[in-house]
C-alpha positions, 0 to 999 in steps of 0.5 A, spaced: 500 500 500 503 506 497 504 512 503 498 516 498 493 511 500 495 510 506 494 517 509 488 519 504 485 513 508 487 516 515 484 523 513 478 519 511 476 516 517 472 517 522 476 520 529 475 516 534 470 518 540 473 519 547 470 522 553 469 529 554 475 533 558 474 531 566 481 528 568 483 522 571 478 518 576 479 518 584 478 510 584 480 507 578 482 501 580 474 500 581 470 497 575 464 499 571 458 493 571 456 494 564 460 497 557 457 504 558 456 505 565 461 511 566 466 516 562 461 515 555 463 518 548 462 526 549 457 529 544 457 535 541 450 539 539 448 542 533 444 547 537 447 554 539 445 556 545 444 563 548 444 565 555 440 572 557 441 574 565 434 575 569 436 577 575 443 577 578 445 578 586 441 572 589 444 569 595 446 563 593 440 560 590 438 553 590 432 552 586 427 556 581 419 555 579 416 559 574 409 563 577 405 567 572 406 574 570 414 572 567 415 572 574 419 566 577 420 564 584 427 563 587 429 559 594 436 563 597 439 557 600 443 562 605 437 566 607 433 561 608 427 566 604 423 565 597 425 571 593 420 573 587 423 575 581 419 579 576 420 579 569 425 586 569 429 582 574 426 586 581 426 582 587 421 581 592 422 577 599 417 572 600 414 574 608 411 568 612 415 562 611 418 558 616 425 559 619 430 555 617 438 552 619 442 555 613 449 553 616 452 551 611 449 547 606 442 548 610 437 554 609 431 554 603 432 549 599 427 546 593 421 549 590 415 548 586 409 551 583 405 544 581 399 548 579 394 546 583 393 553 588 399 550 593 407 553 592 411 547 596 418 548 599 423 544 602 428 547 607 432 545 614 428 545 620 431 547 626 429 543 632 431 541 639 437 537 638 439 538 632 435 539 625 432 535 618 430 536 611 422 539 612 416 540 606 411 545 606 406 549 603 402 555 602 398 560 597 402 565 595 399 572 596 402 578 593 409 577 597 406 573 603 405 566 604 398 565 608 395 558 609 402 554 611 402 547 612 408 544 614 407 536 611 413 532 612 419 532 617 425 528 616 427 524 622 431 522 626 433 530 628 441 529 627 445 536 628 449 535 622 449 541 617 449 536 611 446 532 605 439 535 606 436 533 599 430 536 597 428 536 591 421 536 590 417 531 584 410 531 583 407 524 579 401 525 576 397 520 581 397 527 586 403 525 590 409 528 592 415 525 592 420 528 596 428 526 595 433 526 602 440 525 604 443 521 610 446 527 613 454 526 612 455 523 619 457 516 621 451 515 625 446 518 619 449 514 614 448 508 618 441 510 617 441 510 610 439 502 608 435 502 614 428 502 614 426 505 621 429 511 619 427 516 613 435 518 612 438 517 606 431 515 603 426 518 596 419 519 600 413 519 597 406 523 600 400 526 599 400 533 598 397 533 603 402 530 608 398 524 608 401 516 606 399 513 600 396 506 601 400 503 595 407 505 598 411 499 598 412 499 606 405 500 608 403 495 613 410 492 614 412 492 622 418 496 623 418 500 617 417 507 615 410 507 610 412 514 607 420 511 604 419 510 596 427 508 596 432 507 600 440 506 600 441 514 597 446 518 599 444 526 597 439 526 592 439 534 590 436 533 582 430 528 581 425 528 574 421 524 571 421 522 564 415 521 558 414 515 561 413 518 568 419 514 571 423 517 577 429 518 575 435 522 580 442 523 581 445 523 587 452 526 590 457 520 591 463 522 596 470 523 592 468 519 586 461 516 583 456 520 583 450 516 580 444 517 575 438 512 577 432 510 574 428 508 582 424 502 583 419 502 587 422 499 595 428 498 592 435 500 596 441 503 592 446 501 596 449 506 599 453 506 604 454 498 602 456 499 595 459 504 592 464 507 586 467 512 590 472 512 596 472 517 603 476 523 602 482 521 605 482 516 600 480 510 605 475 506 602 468 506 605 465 499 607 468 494 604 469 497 598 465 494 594 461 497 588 456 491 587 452 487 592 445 482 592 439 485 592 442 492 590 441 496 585 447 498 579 446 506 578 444 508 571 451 512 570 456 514 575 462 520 574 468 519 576 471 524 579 464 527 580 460 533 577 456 535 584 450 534 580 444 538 583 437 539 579 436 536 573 430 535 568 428 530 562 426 536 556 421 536 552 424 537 546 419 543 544 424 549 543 430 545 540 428 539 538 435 536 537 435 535 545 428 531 545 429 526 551 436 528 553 437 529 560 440 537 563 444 536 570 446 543 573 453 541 576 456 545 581 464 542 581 463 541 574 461 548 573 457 545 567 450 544 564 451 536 563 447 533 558 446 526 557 443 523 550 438 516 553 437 511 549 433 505 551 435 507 558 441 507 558 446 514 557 449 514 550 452 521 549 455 526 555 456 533 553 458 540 559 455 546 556 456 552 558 463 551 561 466 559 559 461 562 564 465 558 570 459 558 575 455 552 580 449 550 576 445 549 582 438 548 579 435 546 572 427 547 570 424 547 563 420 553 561 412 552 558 415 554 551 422 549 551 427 555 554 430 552 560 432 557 567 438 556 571 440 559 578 447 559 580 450 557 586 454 564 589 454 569 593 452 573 588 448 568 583 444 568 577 437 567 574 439 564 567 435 564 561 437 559 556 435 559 549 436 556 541 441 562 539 439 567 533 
């Protein structure tokens, strides 16, 4: 074969796919349990995007639900408030919430307007003892919150200032589904496949507080009838997709963050299992990364992303990204977008990485746009749009 040909077929050839840019995993000598199941080939969109700024100054927020009138409401982590943000960008505090613990990684958390008269939020309660991820209710009046009903306390109380989760989801049977942590501490964690205990849990309710009587504990001796799943470690994004399946993805600790599609009453094995280590470097538990009766995560990253609100999108504003799931990722610095095909993650991207900011929360607009908020002192209202 003559040198001609041969390089005219090099430079005919397809470039080989590799990961996106993310630097060397934690624990590498843990192995995925399937071809597919961490560091796929990176994609690139054909879309262009366009990011236009809302409202800036926000104090480090962690989640944003739109309300009629172009107006949005924005939980500010650090303040322990709700915000209103009008369309000019003008900012309203909510009067009339509950106090929260906003210590470090607590204060006002999760928010959303399901549309049925209610705006429901999560937040970190304090109480003798320590504190706990609580759920709420109330109907917003102008800029008060009146008729506030408290709906859900995690317990045990534990005095940690971590791993609240707080994610909200609402099913169309009129349930609510509420994501938790484990509390970072040894004794919380401990709790996490426990099933007398709601920490390191997904919790389903009505929204009226109440239980469901088909949850998969109910009536069972020594269970919690509120947990939906158990063995999770911090759930700060959950959605569901087109087909109404709960989907969440949960901070590891130094390596393996997962994205899970969850079952119904089952465990997730945290801490028994995992694709992460502690952050000395010394392995958690024994180690392992896969054990009987608990589920493989769909998807796991290592070294982690942070991930922290997440959305299946619909398609409607830029089809090209029908059925791809957004992550806000907070050390990754990124919109992470996985492409899904047949349940199984197919292609990775990190969008938005020259802006170098946490995206703490992702929702998608009644039009397809998205709305990001970013994670600082000073943080951001995002729009993002299809580009000209």
């Amino acid at each position: 074969m003559t040198r001609t040909l041969i390089l005219a077929l090099l430079l005919s050839a397809p470039a080989l796919a590799a990961p996106v840019t993310q630097g060397p995993p934690n624990v590498p000598e843990k192995k995925p349990a399937f071809t597919g199941q961490t560091r796929i080939d990176a994609v690139t969109a054909k879309t262009r995007l366009a990011v236009t700024e809302i409202a800036t100054g926000l104090n480090k927020p962690w989640a944003v639900a739109q309300l009629d009138g172009g107006r949005f409401l924005v939980s500010e982590k650090a303040e322990g408030r709700l915000t209103i943000v009008a369309a000019d960008g003008s900012k309203t505090p909510v009067t009339g919430t509950p106090a929260t613990d906003s210590r470090n990684q607590g204060g006002m958390l999760g928010v959303a307007n399901p549309g049925d008269g209610w705006i429901y939020w999560t937040y970190s309660e304090p109480r003798e003892g320590g504190n706990g991820t609580a759920a709420a209710r109330g109907h917003l009046v102008g800029s008060e919150m009146r008729d506030v009903q408290v709906i859900f306390h995690q317990m045990p109380t534990l005095d940690s200032t971590y791993h609240y989760g707080g994610r909200l989801v609402f099913p169309k049977d009129g349930t609510l589904i509420i994501t938790l942590g484990e509390r970072s501490i040894i004794p919380g964690r401990m709790q996490a496949q426990k099933l007398d205990s709601l920490l390191g849990k997904i919790v389903r309710v009505n929204r009226d507080g109440t239980i469901p009587k088909d949850n998969p504990f109910v009536g069972k001796e020594g269970a919690r009838p509120e947990i939906w799943s158990y063995g999770n470690r911090n759930v700060q994004g959950a959605a569901l997709d087109a087909k109404g399946r709960l989907w969440e993805v949960e901070h590891g600790p130094q390596g393996g963050d997962e994205l899970n599609l969850i079952q119904k009453g089952h465990d997730y094995g945290w801490p028994s299992i995992t694709y992460g280590e502690e952050y000395s470097g010394k392995p958690i538990a024994d180690n392992a990364t896969q054990a009987p009766g608990m589920e493989q995560p769909v998807y796991y990253w290592d070294p982690v992303i942070a991930p922290s609100g997440m959305v299946f999108y619909s398609g409607k504003a830029m089809p090209e990204f029908k059925g791809n799931i957004f992550i806000g990722g907070l050390r990754s610095q990124a919109l992470v977008r996985l492409v899904m095909k047949n349940d199984r993650v197919v292609g990775e991207e990190r969008l938005l990485t020259d802006r170098k900011q946490r995206i703490r929360d992702v929702i998608e607009g009644k039009t397809g746009e998205l709305y990001l908020v970013t994670d600082d002192a000073d943080g951001k209202l995002l729009k993002v749009t299809p580009a000209g």
